[in-house]
N, C-alpha and C positions, 0 to 999 in steps of 0.2 A: 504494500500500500504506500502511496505517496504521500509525500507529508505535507501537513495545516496549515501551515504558518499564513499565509497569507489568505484561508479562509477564517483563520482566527481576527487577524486585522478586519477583515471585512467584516464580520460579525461586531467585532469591539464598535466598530466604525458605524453600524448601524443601529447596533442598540442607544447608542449616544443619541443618533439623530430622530429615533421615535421618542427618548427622552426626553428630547428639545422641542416637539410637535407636542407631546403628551403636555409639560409644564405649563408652554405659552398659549397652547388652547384653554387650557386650566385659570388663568392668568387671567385673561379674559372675562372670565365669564364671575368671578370670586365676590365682587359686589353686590350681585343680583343673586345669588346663590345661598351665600354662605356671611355677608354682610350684616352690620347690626340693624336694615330697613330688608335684607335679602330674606327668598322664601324659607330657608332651611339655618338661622342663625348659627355658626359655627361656635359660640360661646357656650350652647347649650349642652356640646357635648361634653366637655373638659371641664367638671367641677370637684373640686378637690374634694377625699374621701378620708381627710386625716390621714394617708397612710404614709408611709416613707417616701422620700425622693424616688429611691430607686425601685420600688416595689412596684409606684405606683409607672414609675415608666416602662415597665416591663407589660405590666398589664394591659398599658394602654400605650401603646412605643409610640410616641411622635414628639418631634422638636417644640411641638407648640407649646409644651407646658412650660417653656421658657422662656415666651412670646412677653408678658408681664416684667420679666427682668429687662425687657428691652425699651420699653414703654411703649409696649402695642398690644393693642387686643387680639383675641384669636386669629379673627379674619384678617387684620394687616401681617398677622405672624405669618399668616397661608400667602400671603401677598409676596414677602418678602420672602418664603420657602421655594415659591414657583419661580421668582425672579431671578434667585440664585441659582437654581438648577436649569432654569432656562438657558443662564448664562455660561455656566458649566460646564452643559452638554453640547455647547457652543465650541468653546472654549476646545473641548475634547474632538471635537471634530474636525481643528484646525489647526489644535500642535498636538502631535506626535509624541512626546510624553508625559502628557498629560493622561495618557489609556493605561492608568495604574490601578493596582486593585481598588488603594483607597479613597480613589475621587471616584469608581464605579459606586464604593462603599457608600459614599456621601450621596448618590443619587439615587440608592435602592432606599437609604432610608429617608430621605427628603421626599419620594414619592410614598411611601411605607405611612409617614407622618401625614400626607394631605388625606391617603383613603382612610385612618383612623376618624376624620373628622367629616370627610364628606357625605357622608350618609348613605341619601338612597341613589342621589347622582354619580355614586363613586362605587355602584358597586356591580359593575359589569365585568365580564368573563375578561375581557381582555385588558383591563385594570390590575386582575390577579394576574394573567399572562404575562404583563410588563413586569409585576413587582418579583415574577418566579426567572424568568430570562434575565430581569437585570442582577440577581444575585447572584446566578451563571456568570455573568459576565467579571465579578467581582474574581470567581477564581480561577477563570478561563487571561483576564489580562496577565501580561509578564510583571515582572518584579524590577525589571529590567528593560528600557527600549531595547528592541531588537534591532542592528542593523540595517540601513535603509537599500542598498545595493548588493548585497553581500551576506549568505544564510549567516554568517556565524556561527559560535558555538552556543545551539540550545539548550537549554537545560532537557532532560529525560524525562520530567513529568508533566510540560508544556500541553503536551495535546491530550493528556488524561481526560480534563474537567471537559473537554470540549466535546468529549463522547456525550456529556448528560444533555447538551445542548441537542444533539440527536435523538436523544431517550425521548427528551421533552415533544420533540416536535413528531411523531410517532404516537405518543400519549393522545396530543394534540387532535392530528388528522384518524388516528382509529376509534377514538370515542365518539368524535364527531359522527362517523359513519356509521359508528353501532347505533347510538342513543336517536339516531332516525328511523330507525327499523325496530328496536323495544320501546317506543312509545307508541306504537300503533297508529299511529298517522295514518288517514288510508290517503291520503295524498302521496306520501311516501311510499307505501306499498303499492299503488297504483301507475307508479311513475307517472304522475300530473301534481306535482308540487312546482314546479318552473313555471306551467302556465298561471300559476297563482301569485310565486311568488315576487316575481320582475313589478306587478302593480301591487303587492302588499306588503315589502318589505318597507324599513320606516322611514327612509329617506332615499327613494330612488332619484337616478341621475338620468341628462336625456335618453341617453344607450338606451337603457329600461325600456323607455314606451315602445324602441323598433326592436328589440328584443322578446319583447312580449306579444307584439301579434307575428313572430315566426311557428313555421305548422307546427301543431303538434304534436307531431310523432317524432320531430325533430327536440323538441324540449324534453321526452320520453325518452330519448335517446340521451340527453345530456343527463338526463339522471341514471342513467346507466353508468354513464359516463363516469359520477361524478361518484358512485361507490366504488367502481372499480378504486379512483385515486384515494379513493379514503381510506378504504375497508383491505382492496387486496394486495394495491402498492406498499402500505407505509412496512410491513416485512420486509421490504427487500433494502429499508435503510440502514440494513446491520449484514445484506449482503456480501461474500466475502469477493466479488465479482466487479470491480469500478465500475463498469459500464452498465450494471444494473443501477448501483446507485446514483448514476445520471442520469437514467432514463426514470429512475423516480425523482429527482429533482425536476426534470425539466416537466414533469407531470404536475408535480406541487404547482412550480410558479406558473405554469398554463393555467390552470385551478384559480387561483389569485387572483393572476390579473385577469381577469374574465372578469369576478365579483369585482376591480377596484374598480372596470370599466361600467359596472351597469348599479353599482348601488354604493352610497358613502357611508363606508363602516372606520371612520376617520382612520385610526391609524393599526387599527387590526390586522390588515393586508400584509401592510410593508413589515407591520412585525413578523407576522409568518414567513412574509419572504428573506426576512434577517434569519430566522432559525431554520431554512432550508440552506445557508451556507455550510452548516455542518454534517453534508454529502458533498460536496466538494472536495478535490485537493489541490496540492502545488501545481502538479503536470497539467491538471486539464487547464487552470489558469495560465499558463505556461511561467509559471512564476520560478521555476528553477533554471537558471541561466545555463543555454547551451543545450535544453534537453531537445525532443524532436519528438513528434506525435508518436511515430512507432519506430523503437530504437531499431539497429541493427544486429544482428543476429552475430555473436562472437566470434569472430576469425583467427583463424594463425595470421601471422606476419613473419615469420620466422623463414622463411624460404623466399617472401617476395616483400622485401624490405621497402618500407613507401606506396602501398597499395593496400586497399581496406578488405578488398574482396580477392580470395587465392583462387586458384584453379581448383574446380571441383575433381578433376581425372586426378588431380595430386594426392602425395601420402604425406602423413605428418605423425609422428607422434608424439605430438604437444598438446598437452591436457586440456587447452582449452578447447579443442572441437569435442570434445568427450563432453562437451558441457550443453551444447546446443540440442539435441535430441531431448533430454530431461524437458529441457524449457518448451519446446516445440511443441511434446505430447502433452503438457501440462498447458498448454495454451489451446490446442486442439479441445482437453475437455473441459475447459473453460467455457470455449463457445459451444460444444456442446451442452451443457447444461444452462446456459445464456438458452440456448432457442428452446430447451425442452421447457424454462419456465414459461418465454414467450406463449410457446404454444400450451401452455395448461393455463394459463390467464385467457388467452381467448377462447377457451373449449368451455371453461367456466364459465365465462359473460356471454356465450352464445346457450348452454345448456340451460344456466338458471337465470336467465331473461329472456330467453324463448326469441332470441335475434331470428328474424325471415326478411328475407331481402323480397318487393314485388316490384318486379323489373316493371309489368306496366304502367305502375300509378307512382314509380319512380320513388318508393320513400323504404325503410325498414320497421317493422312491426314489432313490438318489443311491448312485454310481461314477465310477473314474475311467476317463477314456475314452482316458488316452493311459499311453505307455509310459514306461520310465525310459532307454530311448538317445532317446526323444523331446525329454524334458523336459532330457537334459544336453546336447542338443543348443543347445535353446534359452536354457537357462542360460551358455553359450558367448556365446549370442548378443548379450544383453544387460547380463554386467556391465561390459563394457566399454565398451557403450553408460551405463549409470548412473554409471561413472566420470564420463565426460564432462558429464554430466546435474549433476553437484555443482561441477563445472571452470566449465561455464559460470552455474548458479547465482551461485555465489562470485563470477567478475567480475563478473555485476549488482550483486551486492551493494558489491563496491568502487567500482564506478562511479557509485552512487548517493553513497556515503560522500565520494570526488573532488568529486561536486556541491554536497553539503552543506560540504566544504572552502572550495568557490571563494564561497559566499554569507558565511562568516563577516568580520564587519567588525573593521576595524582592524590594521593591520601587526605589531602584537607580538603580539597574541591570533592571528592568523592562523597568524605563527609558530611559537606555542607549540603551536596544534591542528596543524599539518604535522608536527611532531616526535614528537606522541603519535600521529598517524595512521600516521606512517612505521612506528613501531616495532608500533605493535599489529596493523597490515594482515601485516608479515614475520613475526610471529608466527603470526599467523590462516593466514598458506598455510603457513607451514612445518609447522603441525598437521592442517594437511588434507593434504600430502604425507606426511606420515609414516601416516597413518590408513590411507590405499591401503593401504599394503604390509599388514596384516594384514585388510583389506576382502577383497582378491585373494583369500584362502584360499578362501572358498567356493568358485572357479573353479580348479584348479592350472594353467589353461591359459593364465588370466591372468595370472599371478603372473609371467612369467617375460617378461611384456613389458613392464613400468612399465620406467620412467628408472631408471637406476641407483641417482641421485642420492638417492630418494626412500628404495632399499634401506640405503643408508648413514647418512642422519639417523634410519631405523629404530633400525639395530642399534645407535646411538650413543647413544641414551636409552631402548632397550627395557627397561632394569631396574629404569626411574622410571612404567613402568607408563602412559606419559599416551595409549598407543593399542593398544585389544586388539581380537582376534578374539571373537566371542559367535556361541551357537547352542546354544537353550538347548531340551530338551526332545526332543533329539537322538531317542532311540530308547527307545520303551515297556519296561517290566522288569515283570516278576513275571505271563507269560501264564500262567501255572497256578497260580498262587497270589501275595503278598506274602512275598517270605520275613523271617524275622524269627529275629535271635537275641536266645535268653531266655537268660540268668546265671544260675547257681545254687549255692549254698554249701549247705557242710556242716562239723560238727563230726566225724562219723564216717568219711565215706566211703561211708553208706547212705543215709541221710534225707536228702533235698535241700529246700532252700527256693531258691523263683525269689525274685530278685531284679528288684524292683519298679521301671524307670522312670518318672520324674514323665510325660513329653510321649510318647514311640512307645508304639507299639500292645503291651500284655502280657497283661494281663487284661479276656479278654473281655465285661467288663459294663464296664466303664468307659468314660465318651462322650469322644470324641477333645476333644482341647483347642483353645480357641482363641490363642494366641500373638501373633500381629502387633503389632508390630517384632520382638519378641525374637527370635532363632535360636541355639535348645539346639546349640550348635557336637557336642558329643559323640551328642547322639542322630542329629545329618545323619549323622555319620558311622558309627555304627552300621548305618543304610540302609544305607549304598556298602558297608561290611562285609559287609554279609547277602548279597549278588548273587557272591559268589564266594571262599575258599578262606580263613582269617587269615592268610596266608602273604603274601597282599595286602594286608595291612593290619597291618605293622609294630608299631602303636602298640596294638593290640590286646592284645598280649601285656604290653605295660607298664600298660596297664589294671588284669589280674588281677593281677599283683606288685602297685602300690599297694592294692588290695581285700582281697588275702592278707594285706598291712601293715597293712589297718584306717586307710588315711590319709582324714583327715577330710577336706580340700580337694576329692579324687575324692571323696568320699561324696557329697557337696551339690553335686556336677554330678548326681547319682541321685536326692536327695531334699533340697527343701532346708530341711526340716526332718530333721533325723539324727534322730530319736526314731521316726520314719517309714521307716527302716530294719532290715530286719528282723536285721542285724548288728551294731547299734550298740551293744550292750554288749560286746561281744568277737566278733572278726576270724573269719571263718570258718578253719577247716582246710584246707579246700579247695573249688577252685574249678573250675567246667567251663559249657561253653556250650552249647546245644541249637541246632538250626537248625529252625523249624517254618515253613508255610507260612499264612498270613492270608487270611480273606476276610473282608469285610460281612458280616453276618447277612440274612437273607431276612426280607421283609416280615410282622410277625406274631409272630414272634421276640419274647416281652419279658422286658424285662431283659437283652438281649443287643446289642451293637455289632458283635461280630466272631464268627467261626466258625476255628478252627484244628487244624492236623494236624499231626505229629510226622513229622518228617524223617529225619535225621539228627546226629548228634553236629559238631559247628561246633570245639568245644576241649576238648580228652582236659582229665581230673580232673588237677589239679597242687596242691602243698602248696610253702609254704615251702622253698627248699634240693632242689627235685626236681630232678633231671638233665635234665630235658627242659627243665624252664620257664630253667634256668638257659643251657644250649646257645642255646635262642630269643632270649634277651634277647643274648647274646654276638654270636650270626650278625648278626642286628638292630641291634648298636651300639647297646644300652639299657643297659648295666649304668653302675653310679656310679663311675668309675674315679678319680675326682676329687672329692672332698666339696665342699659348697659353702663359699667361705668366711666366715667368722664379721664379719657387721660390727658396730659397737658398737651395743646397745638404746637407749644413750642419746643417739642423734640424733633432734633435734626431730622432721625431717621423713620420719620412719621413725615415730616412735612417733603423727606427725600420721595417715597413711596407715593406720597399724593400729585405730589410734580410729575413725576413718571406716566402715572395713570393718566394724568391730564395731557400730557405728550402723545401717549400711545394710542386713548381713546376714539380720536378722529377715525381711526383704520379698524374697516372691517375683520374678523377673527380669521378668515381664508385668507385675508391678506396682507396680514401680518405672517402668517404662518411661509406664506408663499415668499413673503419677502424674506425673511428668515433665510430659506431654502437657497432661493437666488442670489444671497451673499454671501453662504457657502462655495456654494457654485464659486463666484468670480473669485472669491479668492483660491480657491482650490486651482483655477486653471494660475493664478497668479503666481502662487507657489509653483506650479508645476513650470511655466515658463521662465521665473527664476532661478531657479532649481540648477545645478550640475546636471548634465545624466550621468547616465551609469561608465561612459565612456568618455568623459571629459575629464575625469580625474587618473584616466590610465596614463602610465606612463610614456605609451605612443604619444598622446593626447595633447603630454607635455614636450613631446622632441627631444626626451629622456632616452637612453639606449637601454632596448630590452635585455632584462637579467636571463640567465640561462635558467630553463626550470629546475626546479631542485624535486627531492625524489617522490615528496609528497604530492608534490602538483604533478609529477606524471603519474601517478595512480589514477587520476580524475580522468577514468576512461570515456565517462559520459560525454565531455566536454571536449571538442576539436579542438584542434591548436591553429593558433594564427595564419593565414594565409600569406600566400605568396605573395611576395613584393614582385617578383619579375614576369609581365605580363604575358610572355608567350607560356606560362601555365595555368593558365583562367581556366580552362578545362580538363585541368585533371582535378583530383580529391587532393585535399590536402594531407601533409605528412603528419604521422603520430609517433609519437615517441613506442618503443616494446615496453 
């Protein structure tokens, strides 16, 4: 197997920069949210319980309980928590060593610290995903920059932790596949969930609407499609075969960006396709200097000094053609078990989906052909087997890592690599024991047979977040429509105006947005709102109270231009919600995006001081029983924070994010144009006279040696040393 290094940088390089999407989208939105006038006040959840300093921060692990020593309240603590790691992961994306374990460390728990207090906005699958990848990342960076031209001397235990980043993303895409088939969805079982869900996921993009009126036997097929990469791929990410494990990568990212293209799931995407770098290696990037797609086959030289290839009619007996038959037949059944899996992935996807091609109506017909006590049968059958499948993974991997221990030279370097191997190897399993116990979920049959041991290092760090269950996409919503609640104010009690949000679906001529990184925390949850009753959505009723208040922080999670509101001179009287159902518009249709029906009332009319709204907030635990308290205006790093805010708020949350991006960008190429190459620092380079090679550098068979300076050999192969 080829070696990481440079899918490790890629990886460090990209967890930073969903870090940097994840904070400033966060950033954002902190006023309206989590504010002392926002829906869900961030003070409420951090009240001291008399217990110890550190007791209490273990219990409830976030920076904020220090926000007070600084003279800021919760929400400005969250302010200046996002700013700093916004800045950070900036920062990390732009020097080179800055990708150390302990500023990852500083970013897992700065993010670790904002979901402690975000509530119900903060607690989505891919919120856990960042906080478990970015912990990986903590002991996946070096201790050490690595060389920028030049592999260097690695250390042996380097590409250990980078195996869980693999574990994880397997976890990931095989739950995902299963927990759509054991929830019974019959959309799911029926492969008609894509025609459903392109118009009822929560924030589709334009792709969507030409996505969704494609045939249906063609979206039938993508759901075939789409367990194949889920269900019968993610196995072969521990394949011992590279070109297996590329052909599941490039299945992953195919997978991705398809979803980034037709629906904005902010930065869930790009993280998946950060944790698909670890199927990658050195070769396929071609990141090892000098390698070539497909090396050459070992020769003598011994007889025909300065030629790479000998006479086949010749005799030699020089060990090294003794060596080319080994590798040859070992490469033969390589590809042979490459086509035999080939061919049992399609004998599968054609047997149990009931594939029929009809040549006259031009399309493929596809079902599933087996049951659901079949499939949980089988489900039984194998995760217990995939446990084991990642057990015996991992000790190849440490075994190879033991290898690379026993080759390093010198007794104190030796020493010092055993020390770091010991500690980051008991690391590395102590996180893949802890991973089982919520892996187990998709099977409840397995769960109850792991080691105990494994349930106990669980329970002992479950609130640090570093191993979740995922299963995403669980079960299709909106078979009869999208439902959607529209907001409405009035001054009277008669005339209503809707109230307009920026990103979900209101008015029907408006073309759905595109968002990516950003995620409107309050419009996701509007969606989950609309699928059943506000009585399930607590926060909802704190909504309308701040709207009734006319608080400007909620406004500009709605519009974030307030002039753009159609209440911005004076607060409505009252407030009430609709629930109507959404479709696409039908091809033809112009000027039109959506089609909508009128449902039912979602939230009875309430005014300031009504009995009801007042009961609601009280049942709910919303009302302000506690004012905030008053800190002084004249601290620096309060009025620094308010300055900032007032700088940044002109710009839309996409495009701030966007800009973000684009200044990476420019300076990345800037650096890169400034930059030496790899070959302006060689000696040729400098008009220096080449040293003779010494004996180590002829060993480096991989690597050709310098071409000829005298042109009439442009066409032969260059010489190699024996």
């Amino acid at each position: 197997m080829a070696g990481s290094r440079l899918p490790r940088q890629l990886f460090l390089q990209g967890v930073a920069a969903v870090f940097m999407f994840a904070f400033a989208s966060l950033y954002t939105q902190i006023p309206g949210l989590y504010g002392p006038d926002g829906i869900l006040p961030a003070r409420r959840t951090l009240r001291p319980q008399g217990k110890g300093r550190w007791q209490q921060l273990w219990e409830t692990p976030t920076l904020l309980w220090e926000a007070p020593r600084l003279g800021l309240d919760t929400a400005q603590g969250l302010e200046l928590l996002t700013l700093t790691g916004t800045v950070l992961a900036l920062s990390v994306l732009l020097l080179r060593p800055l990708r150390h374990p302990l500023v990852y460390l500083l970013l897992w728990a700065a993010y670790l610290s904002a979901c402690q207090v975000g509530q119900v906005f903060l607690y989505f699958q891919w919120d856990s995903l960042l906080l478990e990848t970015g912990f990986l990342a903590v002991l996946v960076a070096p201790l050490t920059p690595p060389p920028r031209h030049k592999q260097g001397r690695a250390s042996p235990h380097e590409g250990l932790p980078f195996w869980l980043v693999r574990w994880l993303l397997f976890r990931l895409m095989f739950a995902s596949g299963v927990v759509k088939l054991t929830s019974r969805c019959p959309t799911w079982w029926g492969l008609t969930a894509l025609t459903y869900h392109y118009e009822t996921q929560c924030l589709p993009t334009p792709a969507a609407w030409f996505a969704h009126h494609l045939p249906v036997w063609l979206h039938k097929l993508s759901v075939v499609a789409t367990f194949l990469i889920e269900i019968a791929v993610p196995p072969l990410f521990f394949a011992p075969i590279r070109r297996l494990r590329l052909v599941a990568f490039y299945a992953q990212v195919l997978l991705q960006v398809l979803i980034i293209i037709t629906g904005n799931y902010n930065f869930f995407n790009l993280l998946t396709l950060v944790l698909t770098t670890a199927l990658l290696d050195d070769h396929h990037l071609s990141a090892e200097p000098g390698c070539s797609r497909h090396k050459r086959t070992p020769t003598c030289t011994k007889l025909h000094p300065g030629i790479l290839a000998v006479d086949p009619q010749s005799t030699c007996d020089c060990p090294t053609l003794s060596i080319a038959w080994p590798k040859a037949l070992l490469a033969t059944l390589s590809l042979l078990l490459e086509l035999a899996i080939y061919g049992l992935l399609a004998y599968g996807t054609v047997h149990y989906f009931g594939l029929e091609v009809d040549w006259q109506q031009r399309t493929i017909h596809s079902r599933t052909t087996f049951t659901f006590h079949q499939f949980s049968q089988w489900l039984k059958t194998v995760t217990l087997p995939t446990m084991w499948l990642g057990v015996v993974s991992l000790a190849w991997e440490l075994l190879m890592t033991f290898w690379r221990w026993t080759q390093v030279q010198g007794w104190l370097r030796k020493l010092c690599a055993g020390v770091q191997l010991s500690v980051v190897g008991a690391a590395t399993v102590a996180l893949f024991l802890i991973s089982l116990v919520p892996y187990s979920y998709v099977e409840p049959g397995t769960h109850g047979h792991l080691w105990t041991g494994a349930h106990h290092l669980f329970g002992a760090v479950e609130h640090l977040q570093l191993a979740n269950s995922y299963g995403l996409f669980r079960r299709m919503t909106g078979l009869g429509g999208r439902p959607e609640v529209v907001l409405e104010g009035s001054f009277d009690g008669h005339h209503w105006t809707e109230i307009e949000f920026m990103y979900k679906p209101g008015n029907v001529s408006r073309q759905p947005p595109v968002l990516v990184p950003h995620q409107p925390r309050l419009d996701w949850q509007m969606w989950f709102a609309a699928l059943g009753p506000h009585t399930h959505s607590p926060w909802f009723t704190s909504l309308v109270l701040r709207l009734l208040q006319g608080k400007e922080p909620v406004i500009r999670l709605i519009q974030s231009h307030v002039t753009s509101y159609p209440f911005h001179k004076q607060p409505p009287t009252y407030i009430r919600a609709q629930r109507y159902k959404y479709w696409f518009s039908r091809p033809g249709e112009q000027g039109r995006w959506w089609r909508r029906q009128w449902v039912e009332e979602f939230f009875p009319s309430v005014s300031l001081g009504d009995p009801m709204l007042e009961m609601l907030l009280q049942q709910f635990g919303l009302q302000d029983k506690n004012p905030p308290r008053a800190h002084s205006p004249s601290r620096v790093l309060a009025r620094a924070l308010h300055w900032v805010r007032t700088q940044l708020s002109p710009l839309e949350p996409p495009t701030l994010l966007w800009s973000l991006l684009a200044a990476v960008g420019a300076i990345k190429m800037v650096q890169a144009l400034l930059a030496p190459g790899p070959f302006q620092s060689s000696p040729l380079a400098r008009g220096e006279k080449q040293r003779p090679a010494s004996k180590k550098d002829s060993r480096a068979a991989s690597e050709p040696a310098a071409p000829s300076s005298n042109p009439g050999n442009g066409s032969r192969p260059p010489r190699r040393k024996k």
